[in-house]
C-alpha positions as CSV (number, residue, x, y, z in Angstrom):
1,X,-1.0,35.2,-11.9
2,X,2.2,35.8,-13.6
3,X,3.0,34.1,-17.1
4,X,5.7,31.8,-18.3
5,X,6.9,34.6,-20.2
6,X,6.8,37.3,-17.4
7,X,9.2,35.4,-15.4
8,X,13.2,36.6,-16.1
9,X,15.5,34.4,-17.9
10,X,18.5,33.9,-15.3
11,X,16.6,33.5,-12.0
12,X,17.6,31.0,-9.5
13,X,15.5,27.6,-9.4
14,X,14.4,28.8,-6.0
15,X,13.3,32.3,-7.3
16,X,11.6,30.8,-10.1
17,X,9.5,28.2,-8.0
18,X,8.7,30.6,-5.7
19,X,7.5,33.0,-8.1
20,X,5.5,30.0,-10.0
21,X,3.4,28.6,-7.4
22,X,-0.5,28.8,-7.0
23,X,0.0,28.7,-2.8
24,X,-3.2,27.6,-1.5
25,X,-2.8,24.6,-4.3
26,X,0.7,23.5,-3.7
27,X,0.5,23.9,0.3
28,X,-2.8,22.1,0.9
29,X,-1.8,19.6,-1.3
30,X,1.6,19.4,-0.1
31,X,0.6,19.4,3.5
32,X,-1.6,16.8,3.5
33,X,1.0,14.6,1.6
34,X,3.0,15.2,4.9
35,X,0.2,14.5,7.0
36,X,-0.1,11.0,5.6
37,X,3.5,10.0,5.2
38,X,3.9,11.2,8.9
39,X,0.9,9.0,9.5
40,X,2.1,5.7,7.8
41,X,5.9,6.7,9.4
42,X,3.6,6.2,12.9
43,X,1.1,3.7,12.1
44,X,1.9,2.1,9.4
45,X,-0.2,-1.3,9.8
46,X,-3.9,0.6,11.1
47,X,-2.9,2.9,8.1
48,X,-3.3,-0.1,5.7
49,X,-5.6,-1.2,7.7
50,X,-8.3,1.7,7.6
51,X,-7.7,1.8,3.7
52,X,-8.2,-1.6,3.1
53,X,-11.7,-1.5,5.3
54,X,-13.1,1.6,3.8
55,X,-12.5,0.1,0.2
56,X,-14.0,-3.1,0.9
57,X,-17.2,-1.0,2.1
58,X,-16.9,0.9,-1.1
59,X,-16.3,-2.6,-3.3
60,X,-19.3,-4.3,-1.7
61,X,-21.9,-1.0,-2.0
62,X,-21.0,1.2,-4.5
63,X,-19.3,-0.8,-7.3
64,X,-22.3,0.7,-9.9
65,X,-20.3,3.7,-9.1
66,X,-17.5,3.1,-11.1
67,X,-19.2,0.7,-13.7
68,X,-21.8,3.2,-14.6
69,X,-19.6,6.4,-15.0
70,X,-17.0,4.1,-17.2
71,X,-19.6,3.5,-19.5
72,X,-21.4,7.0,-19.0
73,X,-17.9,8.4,-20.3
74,X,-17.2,5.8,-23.2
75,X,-20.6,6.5,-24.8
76,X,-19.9,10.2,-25.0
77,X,-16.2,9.9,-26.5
78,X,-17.9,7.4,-29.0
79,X,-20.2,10.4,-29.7
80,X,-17.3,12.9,-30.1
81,X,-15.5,10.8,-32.4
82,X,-18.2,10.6,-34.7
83,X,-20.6,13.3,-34.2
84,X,-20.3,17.0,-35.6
85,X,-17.9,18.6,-32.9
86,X,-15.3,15.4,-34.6
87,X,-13.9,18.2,-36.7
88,X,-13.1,20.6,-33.9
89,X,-9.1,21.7,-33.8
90,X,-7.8,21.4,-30.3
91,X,-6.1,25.0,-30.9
92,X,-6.3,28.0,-32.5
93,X,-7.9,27.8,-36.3
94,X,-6.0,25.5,-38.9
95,X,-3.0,25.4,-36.6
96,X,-0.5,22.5,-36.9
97,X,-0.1,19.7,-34.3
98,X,2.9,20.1,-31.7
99,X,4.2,16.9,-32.1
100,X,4.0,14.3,-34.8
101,X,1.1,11.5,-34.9
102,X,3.3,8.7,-33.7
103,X,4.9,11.1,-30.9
104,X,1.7,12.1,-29.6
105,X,0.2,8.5,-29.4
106,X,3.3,7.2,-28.2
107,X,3.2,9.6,-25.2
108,X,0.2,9.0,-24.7
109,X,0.6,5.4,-24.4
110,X,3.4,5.3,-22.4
111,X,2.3,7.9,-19.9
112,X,-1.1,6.4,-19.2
113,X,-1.1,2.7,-20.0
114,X,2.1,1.1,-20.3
115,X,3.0,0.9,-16.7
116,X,0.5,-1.1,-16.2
117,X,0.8,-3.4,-19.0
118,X,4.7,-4.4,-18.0
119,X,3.1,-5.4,-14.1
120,X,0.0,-7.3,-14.7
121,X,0.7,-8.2,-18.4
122,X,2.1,-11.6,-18.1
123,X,-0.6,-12.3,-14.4
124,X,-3.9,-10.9,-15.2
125,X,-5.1,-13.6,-17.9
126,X,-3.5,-16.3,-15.9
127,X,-5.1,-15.3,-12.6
128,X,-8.8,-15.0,-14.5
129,X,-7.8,-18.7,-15.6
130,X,-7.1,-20.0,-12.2
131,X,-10.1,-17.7,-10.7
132,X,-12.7,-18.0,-13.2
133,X,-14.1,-14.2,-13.6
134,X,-18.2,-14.4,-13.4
135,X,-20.5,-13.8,-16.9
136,X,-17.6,-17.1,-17.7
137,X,-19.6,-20.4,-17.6
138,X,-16.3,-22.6,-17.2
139,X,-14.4,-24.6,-14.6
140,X,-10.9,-23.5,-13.1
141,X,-8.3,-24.3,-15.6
142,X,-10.3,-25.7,-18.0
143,X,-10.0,-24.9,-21.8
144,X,-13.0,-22.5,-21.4
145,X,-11.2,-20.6,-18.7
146,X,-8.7,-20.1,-20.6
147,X,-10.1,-18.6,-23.8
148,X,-12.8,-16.3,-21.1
149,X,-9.9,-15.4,-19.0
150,X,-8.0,-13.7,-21.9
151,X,-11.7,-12.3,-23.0
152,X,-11.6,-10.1,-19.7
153,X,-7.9,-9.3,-19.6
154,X,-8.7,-8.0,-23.0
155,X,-12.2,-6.6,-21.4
156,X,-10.1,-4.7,-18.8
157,X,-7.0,-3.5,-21.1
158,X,-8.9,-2.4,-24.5
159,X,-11.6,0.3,-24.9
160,X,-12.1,1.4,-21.7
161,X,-8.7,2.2,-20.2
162,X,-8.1,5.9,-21.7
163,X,-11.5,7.1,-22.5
164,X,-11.2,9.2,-18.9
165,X,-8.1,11.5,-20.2
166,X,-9.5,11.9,-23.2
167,X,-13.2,13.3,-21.1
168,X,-10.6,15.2,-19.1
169,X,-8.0,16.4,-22.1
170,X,-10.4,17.4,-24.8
171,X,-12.2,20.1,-22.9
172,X,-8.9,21.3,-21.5
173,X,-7.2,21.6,-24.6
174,X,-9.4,23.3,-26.3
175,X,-10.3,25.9,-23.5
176,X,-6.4,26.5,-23.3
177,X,-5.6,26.4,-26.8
178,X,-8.3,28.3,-27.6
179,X,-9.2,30.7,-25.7
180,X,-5.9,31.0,-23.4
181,X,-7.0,29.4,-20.5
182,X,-4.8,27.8,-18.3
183,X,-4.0,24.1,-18.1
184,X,-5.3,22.9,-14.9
185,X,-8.6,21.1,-13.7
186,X,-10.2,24.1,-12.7
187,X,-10.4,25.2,-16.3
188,X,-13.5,22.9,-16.7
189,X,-15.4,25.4,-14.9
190,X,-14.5,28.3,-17.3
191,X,-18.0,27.6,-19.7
192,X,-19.7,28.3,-16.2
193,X,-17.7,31.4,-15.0
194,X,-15.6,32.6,-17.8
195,X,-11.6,32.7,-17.7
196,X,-11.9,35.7,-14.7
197,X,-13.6,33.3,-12.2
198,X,-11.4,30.4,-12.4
199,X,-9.4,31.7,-9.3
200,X,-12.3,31.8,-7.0
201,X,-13.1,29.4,-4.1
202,X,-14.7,26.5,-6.9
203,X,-11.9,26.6,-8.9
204,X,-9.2,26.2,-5.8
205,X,-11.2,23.5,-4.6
206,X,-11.6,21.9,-7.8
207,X,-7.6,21.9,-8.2
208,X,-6.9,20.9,-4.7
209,X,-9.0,17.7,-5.5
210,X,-8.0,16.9,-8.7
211,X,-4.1,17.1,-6.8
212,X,-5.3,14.6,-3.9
213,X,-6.5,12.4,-6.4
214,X,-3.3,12.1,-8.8
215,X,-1.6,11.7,-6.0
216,X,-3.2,8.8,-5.0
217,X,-2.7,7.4,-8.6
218,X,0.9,8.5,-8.9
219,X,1.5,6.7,-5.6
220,X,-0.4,3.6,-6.7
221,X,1.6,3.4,-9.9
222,X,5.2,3.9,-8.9
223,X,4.3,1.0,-5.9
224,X,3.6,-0.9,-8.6
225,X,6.4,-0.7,-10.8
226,X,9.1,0.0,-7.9
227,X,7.8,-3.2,-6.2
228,X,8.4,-5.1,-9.6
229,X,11.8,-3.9,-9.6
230,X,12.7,-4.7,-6.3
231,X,11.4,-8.2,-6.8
232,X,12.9,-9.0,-9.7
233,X,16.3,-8.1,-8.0
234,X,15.4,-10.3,-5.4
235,X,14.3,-13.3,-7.8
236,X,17.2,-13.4,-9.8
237,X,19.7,-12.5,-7.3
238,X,19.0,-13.4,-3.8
239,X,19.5,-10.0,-2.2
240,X,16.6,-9.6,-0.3
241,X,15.5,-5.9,0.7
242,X,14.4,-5.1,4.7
243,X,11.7,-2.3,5.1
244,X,14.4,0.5,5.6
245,X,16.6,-0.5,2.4
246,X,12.5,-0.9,0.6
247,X,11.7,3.0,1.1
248,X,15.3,4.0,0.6
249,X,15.5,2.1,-2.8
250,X,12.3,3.0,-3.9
251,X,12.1,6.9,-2.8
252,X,15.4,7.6,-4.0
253,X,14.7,6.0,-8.0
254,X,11.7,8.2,-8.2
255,X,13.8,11.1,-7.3
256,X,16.6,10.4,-9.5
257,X,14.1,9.6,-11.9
258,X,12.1,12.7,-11.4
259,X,15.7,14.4,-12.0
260,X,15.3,14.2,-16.0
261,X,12.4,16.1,-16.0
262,X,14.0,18.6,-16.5
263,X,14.4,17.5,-19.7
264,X,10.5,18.7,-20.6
265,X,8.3,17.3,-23.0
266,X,10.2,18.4,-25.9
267,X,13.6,16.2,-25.6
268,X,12.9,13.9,-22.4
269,X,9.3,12.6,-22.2
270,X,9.0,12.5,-25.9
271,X,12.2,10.1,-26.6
272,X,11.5,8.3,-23.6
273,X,8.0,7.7,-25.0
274,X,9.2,6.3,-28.9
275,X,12.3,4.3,-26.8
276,X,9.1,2.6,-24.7
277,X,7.0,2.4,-27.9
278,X,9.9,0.2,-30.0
279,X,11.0,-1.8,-26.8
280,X,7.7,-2.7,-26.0
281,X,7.1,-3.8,-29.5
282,X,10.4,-5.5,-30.1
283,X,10.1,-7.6,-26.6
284,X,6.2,-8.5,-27.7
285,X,7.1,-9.6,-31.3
286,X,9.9,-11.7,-30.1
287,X,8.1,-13.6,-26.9
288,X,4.8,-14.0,-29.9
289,X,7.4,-15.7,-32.2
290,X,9.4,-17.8,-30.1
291,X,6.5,-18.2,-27.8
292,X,3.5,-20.9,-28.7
293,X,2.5,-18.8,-31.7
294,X,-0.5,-21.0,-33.0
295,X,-1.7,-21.2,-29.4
296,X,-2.1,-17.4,-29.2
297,X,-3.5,-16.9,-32.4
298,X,-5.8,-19.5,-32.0
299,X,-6.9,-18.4,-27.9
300,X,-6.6,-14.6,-28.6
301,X,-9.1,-15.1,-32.2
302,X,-11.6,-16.9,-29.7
303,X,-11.3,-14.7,-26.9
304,X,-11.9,-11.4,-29.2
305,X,-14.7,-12.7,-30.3
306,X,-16.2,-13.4,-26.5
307,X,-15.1,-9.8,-26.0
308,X,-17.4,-8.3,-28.1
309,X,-20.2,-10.8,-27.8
310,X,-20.4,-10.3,-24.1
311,X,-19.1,-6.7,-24.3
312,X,-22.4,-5.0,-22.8
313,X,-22.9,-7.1,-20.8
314,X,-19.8,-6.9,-18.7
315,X,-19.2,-3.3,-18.8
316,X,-22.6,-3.0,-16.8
317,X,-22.2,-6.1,-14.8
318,X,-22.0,-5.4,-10.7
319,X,-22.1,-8.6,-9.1
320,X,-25.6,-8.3,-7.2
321,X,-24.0,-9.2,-4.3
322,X,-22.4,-12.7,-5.6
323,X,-19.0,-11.5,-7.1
324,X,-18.9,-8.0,-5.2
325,X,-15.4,-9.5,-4.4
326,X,-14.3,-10.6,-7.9
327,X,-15.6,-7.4,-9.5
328,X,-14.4,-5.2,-6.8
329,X,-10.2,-6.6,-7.0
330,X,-10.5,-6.0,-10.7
331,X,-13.3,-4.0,-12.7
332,X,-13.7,-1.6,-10.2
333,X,-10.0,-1.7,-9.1
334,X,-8.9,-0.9,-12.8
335,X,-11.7,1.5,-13.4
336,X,-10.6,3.4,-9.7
337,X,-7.2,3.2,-10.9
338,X,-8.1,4.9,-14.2
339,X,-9.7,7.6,-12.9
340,X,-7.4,8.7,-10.1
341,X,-4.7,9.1,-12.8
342,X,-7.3,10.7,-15.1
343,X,-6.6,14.2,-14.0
344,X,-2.8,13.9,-14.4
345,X,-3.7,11.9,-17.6
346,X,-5.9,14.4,-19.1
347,X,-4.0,17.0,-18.6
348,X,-0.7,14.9,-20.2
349,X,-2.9,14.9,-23.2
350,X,-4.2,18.2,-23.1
351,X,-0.8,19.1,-23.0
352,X,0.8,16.9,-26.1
353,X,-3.2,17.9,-27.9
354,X,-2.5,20.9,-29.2
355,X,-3.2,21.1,-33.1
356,X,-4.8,17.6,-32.9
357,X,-8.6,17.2,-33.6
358,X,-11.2,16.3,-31.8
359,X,-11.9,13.0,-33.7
360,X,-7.8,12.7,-33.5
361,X,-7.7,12.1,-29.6
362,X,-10.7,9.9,-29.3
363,X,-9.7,7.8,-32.1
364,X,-6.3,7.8,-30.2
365,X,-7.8,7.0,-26.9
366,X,-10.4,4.2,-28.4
367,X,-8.5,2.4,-31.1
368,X,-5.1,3.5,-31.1
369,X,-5.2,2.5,-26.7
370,X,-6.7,-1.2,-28.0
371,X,-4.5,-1.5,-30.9
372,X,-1.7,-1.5,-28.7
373,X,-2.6,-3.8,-26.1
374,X,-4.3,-6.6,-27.7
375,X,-1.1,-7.9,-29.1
376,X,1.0,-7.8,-25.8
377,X,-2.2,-9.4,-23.4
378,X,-2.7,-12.1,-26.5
379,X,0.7,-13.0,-26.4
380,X,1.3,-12.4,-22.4
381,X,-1.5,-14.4,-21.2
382,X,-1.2,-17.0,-23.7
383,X,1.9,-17.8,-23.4
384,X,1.4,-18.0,-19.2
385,X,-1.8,-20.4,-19.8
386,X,0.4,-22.8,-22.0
387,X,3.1,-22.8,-20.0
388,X,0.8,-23.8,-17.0
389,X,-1.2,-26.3,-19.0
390,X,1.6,-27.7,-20.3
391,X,3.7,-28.2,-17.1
392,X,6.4,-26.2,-18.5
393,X,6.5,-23.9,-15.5
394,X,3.8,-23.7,-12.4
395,X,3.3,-19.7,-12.7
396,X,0.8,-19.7,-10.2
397,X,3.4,-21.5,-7.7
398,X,6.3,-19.2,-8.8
399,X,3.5,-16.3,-8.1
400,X,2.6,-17.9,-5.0
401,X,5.8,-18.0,-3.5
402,X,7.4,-14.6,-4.6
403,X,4.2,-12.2,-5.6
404,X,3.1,-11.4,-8.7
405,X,6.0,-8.7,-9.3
406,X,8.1,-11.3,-10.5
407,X,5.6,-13.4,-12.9
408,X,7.3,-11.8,-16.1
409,X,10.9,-13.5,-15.1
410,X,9.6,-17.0,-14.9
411,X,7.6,-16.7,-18.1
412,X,10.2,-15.6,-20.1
413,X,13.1,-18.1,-18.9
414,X,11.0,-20.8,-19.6
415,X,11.3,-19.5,-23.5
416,X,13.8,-19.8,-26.6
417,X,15.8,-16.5,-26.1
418,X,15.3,-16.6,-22.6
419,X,18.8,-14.2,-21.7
420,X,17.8,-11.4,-24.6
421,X,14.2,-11.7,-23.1
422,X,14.7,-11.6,-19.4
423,X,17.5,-8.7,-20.0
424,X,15.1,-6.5,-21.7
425,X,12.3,-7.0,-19.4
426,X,14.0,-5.1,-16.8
427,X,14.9,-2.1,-18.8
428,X,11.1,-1.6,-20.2
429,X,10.3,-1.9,-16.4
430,X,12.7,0.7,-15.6
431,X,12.1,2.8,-19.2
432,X,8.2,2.9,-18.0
433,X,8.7,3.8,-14.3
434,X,10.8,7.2,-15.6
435,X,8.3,7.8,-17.8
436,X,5.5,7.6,-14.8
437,X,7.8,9.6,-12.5
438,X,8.8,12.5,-15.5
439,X,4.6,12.8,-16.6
440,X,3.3,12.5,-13.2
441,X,5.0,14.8,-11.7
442,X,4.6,17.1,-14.9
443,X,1.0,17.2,-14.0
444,X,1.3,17.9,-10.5
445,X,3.7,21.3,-11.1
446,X,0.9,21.8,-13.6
447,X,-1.8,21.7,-10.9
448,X,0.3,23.6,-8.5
449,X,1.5,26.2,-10.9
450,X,-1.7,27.4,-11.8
451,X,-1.3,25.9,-15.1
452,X,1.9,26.0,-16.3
453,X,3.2,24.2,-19.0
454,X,7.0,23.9,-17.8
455,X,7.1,24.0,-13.8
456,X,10.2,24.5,-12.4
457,X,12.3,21.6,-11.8
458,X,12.3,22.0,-8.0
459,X,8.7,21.6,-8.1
460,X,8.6,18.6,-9.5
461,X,11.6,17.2,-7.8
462,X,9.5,17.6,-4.3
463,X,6.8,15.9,-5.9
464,X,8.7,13.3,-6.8
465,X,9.9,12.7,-3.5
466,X,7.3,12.8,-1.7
467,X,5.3,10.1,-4.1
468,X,8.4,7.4,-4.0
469,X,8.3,8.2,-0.2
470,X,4.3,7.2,0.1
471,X,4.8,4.3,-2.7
472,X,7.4,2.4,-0.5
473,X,5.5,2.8,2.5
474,X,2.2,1.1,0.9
475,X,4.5,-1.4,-0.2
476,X,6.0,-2.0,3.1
477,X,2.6,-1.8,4.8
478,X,0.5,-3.7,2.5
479,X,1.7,-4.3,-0.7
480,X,0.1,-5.2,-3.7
481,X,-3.4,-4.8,-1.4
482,X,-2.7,-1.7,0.4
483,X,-2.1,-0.3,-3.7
484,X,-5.0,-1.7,-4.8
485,X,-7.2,-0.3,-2.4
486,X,-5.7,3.0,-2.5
487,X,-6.3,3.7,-6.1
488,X,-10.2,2.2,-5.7
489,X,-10.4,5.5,-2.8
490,X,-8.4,7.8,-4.5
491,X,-10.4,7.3,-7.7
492,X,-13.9,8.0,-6.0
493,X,-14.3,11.6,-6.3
494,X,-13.2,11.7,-10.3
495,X,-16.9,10.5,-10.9
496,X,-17.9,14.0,-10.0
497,X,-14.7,15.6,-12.4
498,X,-15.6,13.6,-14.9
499,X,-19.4,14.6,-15.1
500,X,-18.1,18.3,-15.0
501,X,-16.3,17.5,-17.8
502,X,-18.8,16.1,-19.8
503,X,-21.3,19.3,-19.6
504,X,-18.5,21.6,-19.6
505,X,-17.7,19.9,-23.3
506,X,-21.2,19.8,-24.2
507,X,-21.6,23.3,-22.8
508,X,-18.4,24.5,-25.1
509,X,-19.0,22.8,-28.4
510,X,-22.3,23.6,-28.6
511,X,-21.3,27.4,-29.1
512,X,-19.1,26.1,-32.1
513,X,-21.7,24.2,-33.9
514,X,-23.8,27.3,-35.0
515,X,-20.3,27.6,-37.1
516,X,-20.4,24.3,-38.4
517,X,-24.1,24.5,-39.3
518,X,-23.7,28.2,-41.1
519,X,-20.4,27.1,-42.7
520,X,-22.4,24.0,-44.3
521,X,-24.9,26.5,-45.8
522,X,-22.7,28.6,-46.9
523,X,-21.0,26.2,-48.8
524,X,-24.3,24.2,-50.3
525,X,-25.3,27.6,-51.7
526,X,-22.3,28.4,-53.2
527,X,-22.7,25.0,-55.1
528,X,-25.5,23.8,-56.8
529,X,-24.2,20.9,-57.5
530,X,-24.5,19.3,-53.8
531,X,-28.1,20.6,-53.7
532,X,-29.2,16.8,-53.8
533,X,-26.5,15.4,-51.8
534,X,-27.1,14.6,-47.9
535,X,-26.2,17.8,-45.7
536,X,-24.2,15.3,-43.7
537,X,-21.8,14.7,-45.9
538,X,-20.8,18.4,-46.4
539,X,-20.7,19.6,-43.2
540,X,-18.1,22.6,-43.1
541,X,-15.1,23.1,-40.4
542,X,-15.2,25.9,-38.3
543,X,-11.2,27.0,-39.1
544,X,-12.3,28.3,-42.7
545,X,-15.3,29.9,-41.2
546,X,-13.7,31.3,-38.4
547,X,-10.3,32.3,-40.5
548,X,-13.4,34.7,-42.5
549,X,-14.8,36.0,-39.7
550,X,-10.8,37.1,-38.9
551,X,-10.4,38.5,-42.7
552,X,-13.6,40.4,-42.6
């Protein structure tokens, strides 16, 4: 497999992709992508149709599935982030970060959360209100539903949502990093077979998988956010879009999208990323302030507080059969959803890790993730639970009657500011989808490059194309539905990445704690003055032991 560096400055795009390629990874997963856009093209309503019936089997059945391997997953980051591999460098020994703390979170945020957060921000907490979640003893629309509705937006958004790229990301990052592996899913096997038997028949299949599912989640995504574009030019103008005009529209934005890719991580992602980061902020603080400010505080203090009394219990609750429905449309649809964009997310991280430590990008992925989004779903789903308490505005109407694309538009003309708010709205929207369709499709040259850090442009322009192609034609044949059920199915077979992962970390780190260990008794010796002091709190870092070994 040829290097970056191998490959001659000058050559064509085509030479360059060509030469790039890992075949058997970008053909079977590019095949089958034409297999099921020719499909949908054919059959586009028993497409939908088969999707939507073999996810309501899996909603029903297997939701402990997805509830159990969530939590499996957060336990484990909880134990990186304090346990002794929390000092571990993410590259080679002592080596600086690639990017800058706030660079490196803000990519991270904007990459894997914030699409998200711009669709069912200003919804969620207001559907939860209307549609009591269970584990939430109150009556539809009633005070309590309101404070336990915000409890399991908050439930859904916080802790949980990037604990599976950091699973995914650490290992990676450190096996590439460190030991010059390359960056693709199939490097999780490497503590198993060693760098030389990544390219046997395990590793292609691991790759191939870890493609089919980012695809599903790529597709999922851009439905999302190209549908809540579409609608919200149809809401505030009128024009109304037919199927054909839908796929057109929608195909042809993530390919001009995809177009500043070229760009790379360096100068596109990156000030995409801290443009996202300060919009997002600036259009939060300004609804929380001209919003009903004391009704937030007052509604996201209580509903914090029924987050982490009833924490436990909902991250293991199923449903027994009562509220397989319920759980299934949201827990397990976010936690699906998750994980089929956990391969592309974790290698995005592993990608923007290097330098970073171990504690670094869990403490990024646990309390940075939560730090950011408590603010926006406080003030989001506040602000929609006044307004339809109040009388102001009947969300769930305007919802009703035009989808729940368009519930940002209504919330935020029914505020002060209402022009400044409603014309920023669309340009986070459109901000977020780029930075979907520039990460995403960064991933997938990744996958099909054999690892690559900068695929060629061409290769991710044909990704590109062919995910806005699939997106519109969920959203034609199903919608919001059809994209929820695809990312519960597509997110199915991570459970088995991710407990790869989780060994092949265990599997790793433990040969690097013998250094930690020696390193501490090296320097306890060498000091008398600790001899009565905890070992704990002296525990060495393997870069000074390591950057001895390399002296000596």
């Amino acid at each position: 497999m040829k290097s970056e560096d191998s490959i001659p400055h000058g050559k064509s795009s085509v030479s360059r992709f060509v030469d790039e390629i890992d075949a058997t990874v970008f053909v079977t997963g590019f095949v089958l992508s034409l297999i099921a856009i020719v499909i949908f093209l054919i059959y586009p309503q028993s497409s939908v149709g088969t999707i939507l019936a073999i996810t309501d089997h899996i909603r029903h059945n297997y939701t402990w599935i997805y509830v159990v391997t969530m939590f499996l997953m957060l336990l484990f980051v909880l134990f990186l982030l304090f346990g002794k591999w929390r000092d571990i460098t993410l590259g080679k020994p002592a080596e600086d970060p690639e990017f800058t703390l706030f660079e490196f979170f803000a990519m991270m945020f904007s990459a894997g959360i914030a699409a998200g957060i711009v669709f069912w921000g200003p919804a969620e907490a207001l559907f939860h209100y209307d549609t009591v979640p269970p584990l939430i003893d109150a009556e539809s629309q009633m005070p309590a539903a309101a404070t336990g509705a915000v409890q399991y937006t908050l439930f859904h958004w916080g802790i949980y949502y990037l604990i599976p790229y950091a699973i995914i990301g650490i290992p990676i990052a450190f096996l590439s990093y460190r030991h010059e592996a390359p960056l693709r899913i199939s490097t999780l096997l490497m503590p198993f077979v060693g760098i030389d038997g990544l390219d046997n028949v395990w590793g292609k299949l691991l790759d191939i998988l870890a493609v089919l599912v980012t695809i599903g989640g790529i597709t999922t995504t851009l439905g999302f956010i190209g549908s809540q574009l579409l609608s919200g030019v149809q809401y505030t103008t009128g024009i109304t879009f037919g199927n054909t005009e839908t796929i057109l529209l929608i195909s042809g934005l993530t390919v001009v999208f995809t177009l500043s890719a070229v760009l790379g991580v360096e100068r596109g992602i990156r000030r995409l990323s801290l443009f996202n980061i300060v919009l997002f902020s600036l259009l939060g603080v300004l609804a929380f302030l001209v919003g009903p400010t004391n009704f937030i505080i007052n509604l996201g203090v209580q509903a914090t507080g029924g987050y982490f009394n009833d924490f436990f219990e909902m991250s293991l609750y199923t449903g027994m059969g009562e509220n397989d429905g319920w759980i299934g449309s949201w827990t397990v649809f976010y936690w699906a959803w998750v994980f089929s964009w956990a391969p592309f997310g974790g290698l995005f991280v592993a990608r923007i890790s290097r330098g970073r430590t171990v504690r670094e990008v869990a403490a990024a992925t646990i309390f940075g993730a939560t730090a950011g989004t408590l603010p926006w779903f406080y003030t989001m789903g506040g602000t929609a639970i006044w307004l339809q308490r109040s009388g102001r505005v009947n969300l769930l109407e305007e919802i009703s009657a035009h989808g729940v694309a368009i519930s940002g538009l209504p919330l935020f003309n029914a505020l002060p500011l209402a022009p400044l708010l409603v014309g920023l709205f669309p340009i986070l929207i459109t901000t977020f989808f780029l930075t979907s369709a520039d990460s995403s499709t960064l991933a997938l040259g990744m996958l099909t490059t054999g690892g690559k850090e900068s695929p060629s442009s061409l290769n991710r322009i044909i990704w590109g194309t062919l995910m806005g192609i699939l997106a519109s034609l969920l959203i034609v044949g199903g919608g919001v539905s059809a994209l929820q059920s695809l990312a519960i199915l597509s997110g199915l077979p991570f459970v088995a990445i991710a407990m790869l992962a989780i060994v092949a970390t265990s599997v790793e780190f433990r040969k690097v704690a013998p250094i930690f260990e020696s390193s501490a008794k090296e320097k306890r010796s060498s000091r008398p003055e600790f001899h009565e002091e905890s070992p704990e709190s002296h525990v060495g870092s393997p870069e000074s032991h390591e950057d001895s070994q390399r002296k000596d």
